[in-house]
SEFIVO-881220 format. One line per 4 residues: number of its first residue (from 1); their letters; for each residue z, x, y of C-alpha. Coordinates in nm, 2 decimals. Layout:
REM residues N
NUM	a	Z/X/Y  ...
END
This chain:
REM residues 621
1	xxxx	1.95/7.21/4.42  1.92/7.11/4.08  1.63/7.09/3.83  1.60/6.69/3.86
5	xxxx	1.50/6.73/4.24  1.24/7.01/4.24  0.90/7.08/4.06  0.93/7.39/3.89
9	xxxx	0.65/7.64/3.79  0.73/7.81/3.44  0.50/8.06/3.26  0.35/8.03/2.90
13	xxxx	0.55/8.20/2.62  0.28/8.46/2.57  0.20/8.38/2.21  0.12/8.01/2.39
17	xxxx	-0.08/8.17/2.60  -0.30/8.34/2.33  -0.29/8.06/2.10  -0.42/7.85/2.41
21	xxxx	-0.71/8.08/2.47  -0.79/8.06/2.10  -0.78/7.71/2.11  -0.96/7.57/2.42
25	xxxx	-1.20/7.88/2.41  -1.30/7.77/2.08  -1.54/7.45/2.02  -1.50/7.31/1.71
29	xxxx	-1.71/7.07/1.51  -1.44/6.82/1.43  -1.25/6.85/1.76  -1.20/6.50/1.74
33	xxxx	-0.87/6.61/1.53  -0.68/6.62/1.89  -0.65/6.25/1.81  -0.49/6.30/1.51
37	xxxx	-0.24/6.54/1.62  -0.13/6.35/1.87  -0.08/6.00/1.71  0.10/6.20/1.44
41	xxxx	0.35/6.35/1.72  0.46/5.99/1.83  0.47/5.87/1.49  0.79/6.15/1.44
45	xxxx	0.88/6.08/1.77  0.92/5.67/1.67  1.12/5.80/1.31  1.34/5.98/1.51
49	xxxx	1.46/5.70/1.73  1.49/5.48/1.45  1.71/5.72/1.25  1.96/5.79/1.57
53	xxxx	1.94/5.39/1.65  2.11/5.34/1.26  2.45/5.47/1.44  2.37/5.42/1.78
57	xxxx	2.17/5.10/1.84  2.16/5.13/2.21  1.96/5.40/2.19  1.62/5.14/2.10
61	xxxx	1.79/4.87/2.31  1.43/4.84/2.52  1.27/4.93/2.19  1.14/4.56/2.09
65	xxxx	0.88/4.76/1.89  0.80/5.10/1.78  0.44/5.13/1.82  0.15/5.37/1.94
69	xxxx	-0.04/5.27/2.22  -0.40/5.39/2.33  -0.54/5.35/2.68  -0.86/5.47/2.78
73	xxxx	-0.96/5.48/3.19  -1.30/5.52/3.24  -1.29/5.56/3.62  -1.01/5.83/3.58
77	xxxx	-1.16/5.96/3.24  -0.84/5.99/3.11  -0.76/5.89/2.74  -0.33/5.85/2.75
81	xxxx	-0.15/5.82/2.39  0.19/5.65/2.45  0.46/5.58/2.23  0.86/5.47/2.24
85	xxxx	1.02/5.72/2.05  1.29/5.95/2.09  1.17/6.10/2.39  1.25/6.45/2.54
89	xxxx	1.46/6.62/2.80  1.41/6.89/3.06  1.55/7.11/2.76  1.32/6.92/2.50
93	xxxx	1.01/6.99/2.72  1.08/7.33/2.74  1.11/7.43/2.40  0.91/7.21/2.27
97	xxxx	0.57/7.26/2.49  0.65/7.59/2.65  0.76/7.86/2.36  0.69/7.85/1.98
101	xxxx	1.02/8.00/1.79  0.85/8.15/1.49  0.89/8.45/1.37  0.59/8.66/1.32
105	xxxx	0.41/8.48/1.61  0.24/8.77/1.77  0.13/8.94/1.47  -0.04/8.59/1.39
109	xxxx	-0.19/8.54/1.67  -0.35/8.87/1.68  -0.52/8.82/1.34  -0.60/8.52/1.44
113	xxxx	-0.82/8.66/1.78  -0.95/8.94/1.56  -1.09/8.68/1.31  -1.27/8.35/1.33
117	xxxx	-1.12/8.14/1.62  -1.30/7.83/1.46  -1.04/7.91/1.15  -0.88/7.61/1.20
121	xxxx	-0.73/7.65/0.85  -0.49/7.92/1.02  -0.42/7.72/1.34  -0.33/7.43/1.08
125	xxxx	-0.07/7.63/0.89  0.09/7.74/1.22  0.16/7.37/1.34  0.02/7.37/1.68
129	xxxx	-0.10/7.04/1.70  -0.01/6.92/2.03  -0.19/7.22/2.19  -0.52/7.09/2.04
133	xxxx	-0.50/6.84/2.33  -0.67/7.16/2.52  -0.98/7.16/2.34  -1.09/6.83/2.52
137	xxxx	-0.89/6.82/2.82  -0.90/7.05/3.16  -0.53/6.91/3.23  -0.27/6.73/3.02
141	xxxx	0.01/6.51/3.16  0.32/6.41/2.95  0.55/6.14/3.11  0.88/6.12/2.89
145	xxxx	1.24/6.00/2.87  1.45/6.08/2.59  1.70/5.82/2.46  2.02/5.74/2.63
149	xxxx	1.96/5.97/2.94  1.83/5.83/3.28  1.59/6.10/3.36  1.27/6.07/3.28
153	xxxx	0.99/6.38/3.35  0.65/6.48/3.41  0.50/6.78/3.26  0.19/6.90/3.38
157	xxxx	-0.07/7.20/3.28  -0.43/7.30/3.25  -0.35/7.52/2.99  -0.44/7.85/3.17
161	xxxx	-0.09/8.01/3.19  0.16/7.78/3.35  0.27/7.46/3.35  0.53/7.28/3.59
165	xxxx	0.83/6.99/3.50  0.94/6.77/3.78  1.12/6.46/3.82  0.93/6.11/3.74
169	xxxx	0.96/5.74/3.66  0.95/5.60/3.31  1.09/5.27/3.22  1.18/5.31/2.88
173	xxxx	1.23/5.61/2.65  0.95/5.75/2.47  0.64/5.98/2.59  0.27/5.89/2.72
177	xxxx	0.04/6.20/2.71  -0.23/6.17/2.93  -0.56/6.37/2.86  -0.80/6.41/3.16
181	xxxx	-1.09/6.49/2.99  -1.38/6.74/2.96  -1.71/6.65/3.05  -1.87/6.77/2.75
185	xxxx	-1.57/6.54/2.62  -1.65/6.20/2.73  -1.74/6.07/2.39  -1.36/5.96/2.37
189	xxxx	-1.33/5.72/2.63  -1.57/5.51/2.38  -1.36/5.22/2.22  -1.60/5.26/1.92
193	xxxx	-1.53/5.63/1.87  -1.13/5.62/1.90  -1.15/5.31/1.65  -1.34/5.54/1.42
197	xxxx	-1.14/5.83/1.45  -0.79/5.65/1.41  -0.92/5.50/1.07  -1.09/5.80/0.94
201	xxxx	-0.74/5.98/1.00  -0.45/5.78/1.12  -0.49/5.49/0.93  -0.18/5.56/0.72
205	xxxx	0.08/5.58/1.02  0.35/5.35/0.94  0.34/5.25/1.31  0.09/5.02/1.45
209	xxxx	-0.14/5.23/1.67  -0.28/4.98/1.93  -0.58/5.00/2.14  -0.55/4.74/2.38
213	xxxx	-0.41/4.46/2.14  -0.63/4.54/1.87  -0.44/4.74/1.56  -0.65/5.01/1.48
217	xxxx	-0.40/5.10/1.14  -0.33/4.93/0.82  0.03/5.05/0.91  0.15/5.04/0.59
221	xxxx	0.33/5.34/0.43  0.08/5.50/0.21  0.38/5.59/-0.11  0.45/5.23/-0.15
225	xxxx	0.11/5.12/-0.26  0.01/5.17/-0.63  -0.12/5.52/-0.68  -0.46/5.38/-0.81
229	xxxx	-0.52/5.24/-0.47  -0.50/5.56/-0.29  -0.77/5.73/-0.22  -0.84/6.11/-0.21
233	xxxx	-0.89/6.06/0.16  -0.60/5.88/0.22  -0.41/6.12/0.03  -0.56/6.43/0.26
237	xxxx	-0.49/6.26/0.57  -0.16/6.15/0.49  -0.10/6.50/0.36  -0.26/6.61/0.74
241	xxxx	-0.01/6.44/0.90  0.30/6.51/0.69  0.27/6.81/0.66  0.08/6.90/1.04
245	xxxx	-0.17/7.12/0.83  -0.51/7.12/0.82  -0.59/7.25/0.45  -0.67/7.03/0.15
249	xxxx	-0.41/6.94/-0.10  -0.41/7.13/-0.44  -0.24/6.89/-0.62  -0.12/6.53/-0.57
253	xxxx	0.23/6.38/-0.72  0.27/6.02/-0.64  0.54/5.87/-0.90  0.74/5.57/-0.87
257	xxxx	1.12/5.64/-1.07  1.33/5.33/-1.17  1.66/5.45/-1.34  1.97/5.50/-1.22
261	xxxx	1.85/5.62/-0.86  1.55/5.44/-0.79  1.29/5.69/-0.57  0.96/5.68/-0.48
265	xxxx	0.76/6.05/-0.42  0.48/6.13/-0.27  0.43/6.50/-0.29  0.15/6.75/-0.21
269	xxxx	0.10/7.11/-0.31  -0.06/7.29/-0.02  -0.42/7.49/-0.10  -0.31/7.73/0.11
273	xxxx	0.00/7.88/0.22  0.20/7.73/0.48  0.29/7.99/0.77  0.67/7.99/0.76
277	xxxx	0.68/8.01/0.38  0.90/8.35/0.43  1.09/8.23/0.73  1.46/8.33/0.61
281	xxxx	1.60/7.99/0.66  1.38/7.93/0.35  1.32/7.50/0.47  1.22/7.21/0.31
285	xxxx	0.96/7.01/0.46  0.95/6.72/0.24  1.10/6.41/0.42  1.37/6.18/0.29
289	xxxx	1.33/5.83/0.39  1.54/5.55/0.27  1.41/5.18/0.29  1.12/5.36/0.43
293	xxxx	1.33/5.46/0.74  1.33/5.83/0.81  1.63/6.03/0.77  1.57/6.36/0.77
297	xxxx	1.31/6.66/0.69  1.57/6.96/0.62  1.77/6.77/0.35  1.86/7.09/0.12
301	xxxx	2.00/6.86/-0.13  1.65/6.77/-0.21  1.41/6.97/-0.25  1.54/7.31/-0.41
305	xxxx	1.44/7.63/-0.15  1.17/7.78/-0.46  0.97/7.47/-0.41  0.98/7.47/-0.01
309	xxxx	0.59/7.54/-0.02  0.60/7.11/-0.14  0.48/6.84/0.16  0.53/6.52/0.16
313	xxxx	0.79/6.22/0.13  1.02/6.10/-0.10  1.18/5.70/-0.01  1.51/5.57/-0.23
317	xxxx	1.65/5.22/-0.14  1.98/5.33/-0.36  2.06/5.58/-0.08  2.30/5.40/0.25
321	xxxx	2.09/5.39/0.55  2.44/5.50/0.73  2.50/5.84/0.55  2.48/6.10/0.78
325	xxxx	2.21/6.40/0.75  2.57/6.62/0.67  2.71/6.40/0.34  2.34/6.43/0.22
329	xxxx	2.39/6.77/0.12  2.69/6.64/-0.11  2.56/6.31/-0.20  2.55/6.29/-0.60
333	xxxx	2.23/6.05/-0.62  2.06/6.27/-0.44  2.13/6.56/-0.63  1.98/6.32/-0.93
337	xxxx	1.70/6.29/-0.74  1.62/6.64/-0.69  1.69/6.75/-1.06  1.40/6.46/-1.13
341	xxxx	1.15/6.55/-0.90  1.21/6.93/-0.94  1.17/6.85/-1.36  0.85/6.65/-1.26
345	xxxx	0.71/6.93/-1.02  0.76/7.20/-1.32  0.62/7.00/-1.55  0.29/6.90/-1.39
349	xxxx	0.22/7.23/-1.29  0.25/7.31/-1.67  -0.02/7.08/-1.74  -0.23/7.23/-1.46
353	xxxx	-0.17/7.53/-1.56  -0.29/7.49/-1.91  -0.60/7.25/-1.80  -0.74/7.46/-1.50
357	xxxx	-0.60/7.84/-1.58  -0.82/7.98/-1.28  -0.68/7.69/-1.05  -0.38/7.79/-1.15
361	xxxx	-0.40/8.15/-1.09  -0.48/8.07/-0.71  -0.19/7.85/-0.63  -0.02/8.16/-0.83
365	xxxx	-0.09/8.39/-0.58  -0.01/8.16/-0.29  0.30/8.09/-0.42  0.45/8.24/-0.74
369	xxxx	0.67/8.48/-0.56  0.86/8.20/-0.42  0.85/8.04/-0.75  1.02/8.31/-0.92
373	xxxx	1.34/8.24/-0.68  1.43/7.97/-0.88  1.45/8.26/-1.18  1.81/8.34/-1.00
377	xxxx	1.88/8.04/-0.84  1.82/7.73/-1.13  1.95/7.95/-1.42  1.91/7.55/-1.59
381	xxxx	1.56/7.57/-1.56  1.53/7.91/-1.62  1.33/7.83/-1.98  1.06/7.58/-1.78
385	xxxx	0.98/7.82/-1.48  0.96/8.15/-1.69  0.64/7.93/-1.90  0.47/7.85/-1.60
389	xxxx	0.53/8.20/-1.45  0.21/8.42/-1.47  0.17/8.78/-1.41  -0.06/9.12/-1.33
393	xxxx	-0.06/9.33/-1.67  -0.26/9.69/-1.83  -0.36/9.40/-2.10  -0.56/9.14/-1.96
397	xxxx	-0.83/9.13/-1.63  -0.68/8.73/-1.54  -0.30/8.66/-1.51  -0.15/8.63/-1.79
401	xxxx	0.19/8.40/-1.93  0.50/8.53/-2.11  0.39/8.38/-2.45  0.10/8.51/-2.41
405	xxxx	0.17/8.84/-2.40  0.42/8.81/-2.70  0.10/8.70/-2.89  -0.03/9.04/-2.82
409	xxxx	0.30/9.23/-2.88  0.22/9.53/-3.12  0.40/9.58/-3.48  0.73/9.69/-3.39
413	xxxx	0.73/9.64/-3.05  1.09/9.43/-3.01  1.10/9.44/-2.57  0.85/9.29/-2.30
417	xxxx	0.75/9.61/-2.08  0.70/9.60/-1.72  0.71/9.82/-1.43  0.74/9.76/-1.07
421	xxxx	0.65/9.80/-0.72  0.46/9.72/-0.41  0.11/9.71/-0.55  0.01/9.59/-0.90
425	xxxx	-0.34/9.90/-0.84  -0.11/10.15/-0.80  0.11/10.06/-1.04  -0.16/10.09/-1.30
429	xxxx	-0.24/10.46/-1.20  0.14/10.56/-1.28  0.21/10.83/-1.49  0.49/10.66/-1.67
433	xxxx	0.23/10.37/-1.79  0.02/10.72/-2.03  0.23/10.71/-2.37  0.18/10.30/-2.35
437	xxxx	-0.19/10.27/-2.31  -0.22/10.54/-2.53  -0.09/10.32/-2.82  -0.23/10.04/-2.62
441	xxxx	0.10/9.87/-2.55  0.04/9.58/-2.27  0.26/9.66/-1.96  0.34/9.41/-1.67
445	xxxx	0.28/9.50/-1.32  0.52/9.34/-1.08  0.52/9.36/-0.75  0.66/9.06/-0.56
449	xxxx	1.00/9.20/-0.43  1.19/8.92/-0.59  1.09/9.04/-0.93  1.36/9.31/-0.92
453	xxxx	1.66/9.11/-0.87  1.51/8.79/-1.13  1.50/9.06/-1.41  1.86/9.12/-1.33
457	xxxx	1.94/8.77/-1.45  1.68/8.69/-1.73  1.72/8.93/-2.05  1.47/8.78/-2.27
461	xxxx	1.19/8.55/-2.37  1.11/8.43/-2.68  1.35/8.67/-2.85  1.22/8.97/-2.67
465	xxxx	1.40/9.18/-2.39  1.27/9.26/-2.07  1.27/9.63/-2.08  1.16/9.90/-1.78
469	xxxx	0.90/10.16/-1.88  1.06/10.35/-1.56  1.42/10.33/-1.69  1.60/10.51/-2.02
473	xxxx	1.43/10.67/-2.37  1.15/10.51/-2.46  1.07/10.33/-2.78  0.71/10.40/-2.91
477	xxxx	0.77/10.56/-3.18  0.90/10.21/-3.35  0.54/10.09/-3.23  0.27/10.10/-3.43
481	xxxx	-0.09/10.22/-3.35  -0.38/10.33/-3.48  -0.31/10.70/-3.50  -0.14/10.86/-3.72
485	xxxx	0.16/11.01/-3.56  0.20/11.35/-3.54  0.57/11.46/-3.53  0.52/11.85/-3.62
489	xxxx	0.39/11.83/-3.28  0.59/11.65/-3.07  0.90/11.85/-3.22  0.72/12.19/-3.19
493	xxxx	0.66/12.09/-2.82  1.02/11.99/-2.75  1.13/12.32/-2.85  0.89/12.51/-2.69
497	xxxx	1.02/12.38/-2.36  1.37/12.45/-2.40  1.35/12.79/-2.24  1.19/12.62/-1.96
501	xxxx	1.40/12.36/-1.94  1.72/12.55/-1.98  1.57/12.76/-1.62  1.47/12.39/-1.45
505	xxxx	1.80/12.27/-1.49  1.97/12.57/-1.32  1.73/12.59/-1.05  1.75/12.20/-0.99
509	xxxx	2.08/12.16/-1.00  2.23/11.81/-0.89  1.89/11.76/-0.74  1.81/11.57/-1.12
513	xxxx	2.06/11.43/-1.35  1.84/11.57/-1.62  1.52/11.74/-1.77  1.41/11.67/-2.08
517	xxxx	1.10/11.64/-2.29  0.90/11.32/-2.19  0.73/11.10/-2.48  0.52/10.85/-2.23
521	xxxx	0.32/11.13/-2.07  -0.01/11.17/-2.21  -0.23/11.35/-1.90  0.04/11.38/-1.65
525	xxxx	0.28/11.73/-1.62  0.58/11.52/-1.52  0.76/11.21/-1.45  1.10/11.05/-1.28
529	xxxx	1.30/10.81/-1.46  1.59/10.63/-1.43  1.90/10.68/-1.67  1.96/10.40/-1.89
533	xxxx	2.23/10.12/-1.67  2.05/10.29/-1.31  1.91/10.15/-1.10  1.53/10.13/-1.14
537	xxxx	1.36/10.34/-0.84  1.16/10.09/-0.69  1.50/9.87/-0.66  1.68/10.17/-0.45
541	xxxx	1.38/10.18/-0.20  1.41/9.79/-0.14  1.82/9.77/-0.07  1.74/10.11/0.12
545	xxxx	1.52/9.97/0.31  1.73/9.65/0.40  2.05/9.86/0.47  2.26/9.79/0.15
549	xxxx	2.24/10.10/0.01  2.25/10.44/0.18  2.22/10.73/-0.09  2.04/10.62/-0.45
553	xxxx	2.12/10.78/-0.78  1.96/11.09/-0.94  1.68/11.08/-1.18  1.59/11.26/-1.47
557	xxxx	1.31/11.48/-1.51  1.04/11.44/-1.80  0.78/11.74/-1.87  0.48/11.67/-2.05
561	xxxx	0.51/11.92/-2.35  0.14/11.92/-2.42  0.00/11.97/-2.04  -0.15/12.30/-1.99
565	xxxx	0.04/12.41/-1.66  0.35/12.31/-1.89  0.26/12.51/-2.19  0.22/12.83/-1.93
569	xxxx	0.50/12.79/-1.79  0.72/12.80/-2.12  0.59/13.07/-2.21  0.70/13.25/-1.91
573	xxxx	0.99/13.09/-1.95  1.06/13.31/-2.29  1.03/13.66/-2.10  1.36/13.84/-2.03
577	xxxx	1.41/13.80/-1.63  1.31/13.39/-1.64  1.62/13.30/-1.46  1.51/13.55/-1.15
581	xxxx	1.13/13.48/-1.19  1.03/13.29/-0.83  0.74/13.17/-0.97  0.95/12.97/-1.23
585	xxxx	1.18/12.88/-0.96  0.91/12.82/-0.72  0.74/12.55/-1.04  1.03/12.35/-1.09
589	xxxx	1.07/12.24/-0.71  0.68/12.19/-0.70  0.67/11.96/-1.03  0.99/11.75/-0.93
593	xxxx	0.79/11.68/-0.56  0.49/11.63/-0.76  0.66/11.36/-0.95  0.82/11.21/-0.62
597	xxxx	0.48/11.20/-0.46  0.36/11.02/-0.77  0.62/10.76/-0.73  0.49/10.70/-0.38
601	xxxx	0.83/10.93/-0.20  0.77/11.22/-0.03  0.90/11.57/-0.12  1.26/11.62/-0.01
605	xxxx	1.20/11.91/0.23  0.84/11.90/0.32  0.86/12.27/0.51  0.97/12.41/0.14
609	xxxx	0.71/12.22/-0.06  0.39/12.34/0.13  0.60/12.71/0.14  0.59/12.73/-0.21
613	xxxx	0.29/12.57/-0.28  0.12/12.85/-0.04  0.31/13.10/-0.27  0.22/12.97/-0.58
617	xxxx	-0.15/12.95/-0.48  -0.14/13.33/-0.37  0.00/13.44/-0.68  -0.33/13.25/-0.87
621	x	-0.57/13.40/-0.65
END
């Protein structure tokens, strides 16, 4: 017995079971958004057709129309949403309506129970519109056929667990979705309400969305009006349904290009982050259309992966309506189109950078890391991205740009610093950042995980190098302050270490690659750095921690030569039997763990560090 002669009983994906208990448990004020959802669904359903039908016309043969179709039944209080698009299969049904394929999905979910389940903000990023239909109805019915197979199917559930997939009758391809209704939901079985709610929100559908054989839509595609017409309500709704979010755009780009491609784009900056923005696959989501027929909405070759956080549509009549999804990746006028909208993109967020800094420095922490991509991967635009690039620093409260901090560069100071890691507040606690506030020496906290490899392919800015305060010699002594420097010091100090130093090195053995006196500690006893041409720590610990490295390089040792505990321990470095003296011996493994902890590692051997801390602390007492 096959699946097209038996109703079978599946269970929920569990994540679509939670997200279901978030969502019909939760009564929001604009529920009315189901509507929305839905219409939007069957519009992508009718672009799909219509792209397949380009090479296969008998796929729309009993299409004589794509439209959306509302029917309300009072006696049944049912409200059914029916369109003849592309349809699904047993296969389609199941992945579509029974499992969501994200990664990250539980985690989210969990958050999202823990926190406000009228958030709809969160549901929004996650895309989960069709499962909105839950909110208003105790039981949803989709009837569909997809095109060019015979079978058509009925899915059926009440949202509480399961839901079953049986054989049916549907004439023609395409899906109706049949909400039976709440009680507390009967307001949508009014004619006056659904007309209200489909202009309010679905008015920019390129479809006709019928109820009865009144058009409830302008149905006109929304880029191909003038951008003065557009209102900042289209724009959001439009945005709503491109996009399936339910945030507020940050930033509108409507431009019309004539040239040598001709292109029309209509693109939104999301307000808040879009859910898969890290999904390794790394998507576009703005969709190509030519002739305003849809092609595709994973196009690679036009939208570069840095600006994949972009929604939205871009429409060229120079483009064949009869290139296939796989040429577009090679097609040279649309590689001219991307280099022109990715220019535009850059250079409007320039200007809103410079008009609205504090605007700016939201939409920076939403989505500069993925910004800084294009650092490695547009080495052409390198120059335009590194101006509108903004970052944490020891010199400035707000964000602050490159050029900026040149303008605050110190006499003498001929490299950009920066340090990094996982968290910009701890990075300003290290002890490598003392000599440089001490001569008051800005410092850049990085701690996106793309900012190690960028800074392996950008070496300057604005005739400065990029230059690790956690890596080689330092270079404040060519930097100016406003003390006077006192060398008779520093020199007297590096010699009164070298006993000390000379007993480190013997007891550390390969364990450091070096110990020497340290000129950017100011409070701390001691520091790790890397050799100049290592690799910086923090970049070890990331390719550790994805497997492409195994064992990291050794680091040297800095002392402080003006910290007490170091000034003791010289001196009882200087006494005859140094080299045998466990207390010395004991001092140089407890300052190189102190240093790891510092760095945020743990000691090598744990069980030796608290033993000779224990020792240590009964020889004070």
């Amino acid at each position: 017995m096959t699946a097209a002669d038996v109703k079978e009983t599946f269970s929920f994906q569990t994540e679509v079971g939670q997200l279901l208990d978030i969502v019909a448990g939760s009564l929001y004020s604009n529920r009315e958004i189901f509507l929305r959802e839905l219409i939007s669904n069957a519009s992508d359903a009718c672009d799909k057709l219509r792209y397949e039908a380009l090479t296969a016309p008998k796929l729309a043969a009993n299409a004589e129309q794509f439209a959306i179709v509302l029917d309300v039944d009072k006696k049944a209080k049912t409200l059914s949403i029916s369109d003849n698009g592309i349809g699904m299969s047993h296969a389609d049904l199941l992945e579509t309506l029974g499992t969501i394929a994200r990664s990250g999905t539980g985690a989210f979910l969990e958050a999202l129970k823990e926190g406000s389940k009228g958030d709809l903000g969160l549901i929004g990023q996650f895309g989960v519109g069709f499962y909105s239909s839950f909110m208003v109805a105790s039981k949803v019915e989709v009837i569909t056929r997809k095109a060019g197979e015979d079978q058509s199917w009925l899915w059926v559930s009440d949202g509480k667990g399961e839901f079953t997939i049986e054989p049916t009758d549907r004439n023609e391809c395409g899906t109706t979705v049949v909400l039976h209704l709440k009680k507390d939901a009967k307001e949508f079985l009014e004619d006056a309400r659904i007309k209200h709610i489909v202009r309010t929100y679905s008015d920019h559908i390129s479809f006709p969305v019928l109820l009865g054989e009144e058009a409830l839509n302008s149905a006109s595609a929304i880029w191909t009006r003038p951008p003065k017409e557009v209102t900042e309500e289209q724009h959001t709704e439009f945005y709503h349904h491109s996009s399936h979010a339910f945030d507020t755009p940050w930033l509108v780009l409507h431009n019309r290009v004539e040239g040598t491609v001709n292109h029309t784009s209509l693109l939104y900056v999301p307000s808040m982050a879009p859910f898969d923005l890290y999904d390794t696959e790394r998507k576009s989501h703005v969709k190509l259309y030519v002739n305003r027929v849809f092609i595709s909405e994973n196009t690679k070759g036009l939208i570069p992966s840095y600006l994949r956080f972009l929604r939205g549509v871009v429409d060229s009549e120079d483009l064949s309506l009869n290139v296939s999804r796989e040429m577009l990746q090679s097609d040279p006028k649309l590689s001219k189109i991307k280099k022109a909208l990715t220019k535009k993109v850059l250079s409007e967020l320039k200007k809103k950078a410079g008009k609205a800094p504090d605007e700016y420095a939201a939409f920076w922490q939403n989505f500069g890391a993925v910004l800084k991509e294009g650092l490695i991967e547009d080495p052409d635009l390198q120059s335009k991205l590194l101006e509108i690039c903004r970052f944490s620093s020891t010199g400035s409260d707000s964000l602050t740009s490159l050029s900026d901090y040149v303008g605050r560069c110190k006499e003498g100071q001929d490299s950009i610093y920066y340090i990094t890691g996982e968290d910009s507040k701890k990075l300003e606690q290290s002890p490598q950042l003392e000599g440089f506030n001490a001569k008051g020496v800005e410092v850049l906290l990085l701690s996106d995980n793309v900012d190690e490899f960028w800074l392996q392919h950008v070496t300057e800015f604005e005739g400065k190098t990029f230059k690790s305060v956690t890596r080689g010699a330092t270079e404040l002594d060519k930097i100016e302050d406003d003390q006077a420097k006192d060398d008779d010091k520093d020199s007297s100090g590096e010699s009164d270490l070298a006993d000390l130093i000379a007993v480190m090195k013997v007891e550390l053995g390969d364990a450091v690659k070096d110990v020497r006196p340290s000129k950017r500690l100011t409070s701390s006893p001691v520091c790790l750095v890397a050799d100049e041409g290592d690799m910086d720590a923090n970049l070890e610990r990331l390719l550790k921690r994805h497997g492409q490295i195994v064992d990291g390089t050794t680091r040297i040792l800095e002392l402080n030569p003006t910290h007490s505990i170091l000034e003791k321990l010289a001196q009882r470095a200087k006494g005859e039997q140094a080299e045998s003296d466990t207390l010395l011996q004991d001092a140089a493994h407890l300052l190189l763990d102190q240093a790891k902890i510092a760095d945020g590692e743990a000691p090598s051997d744990p069980a030796e560090f608290v033993r000779r801390l224990s020792a240590v602390f009964d020889k004070a007492l």
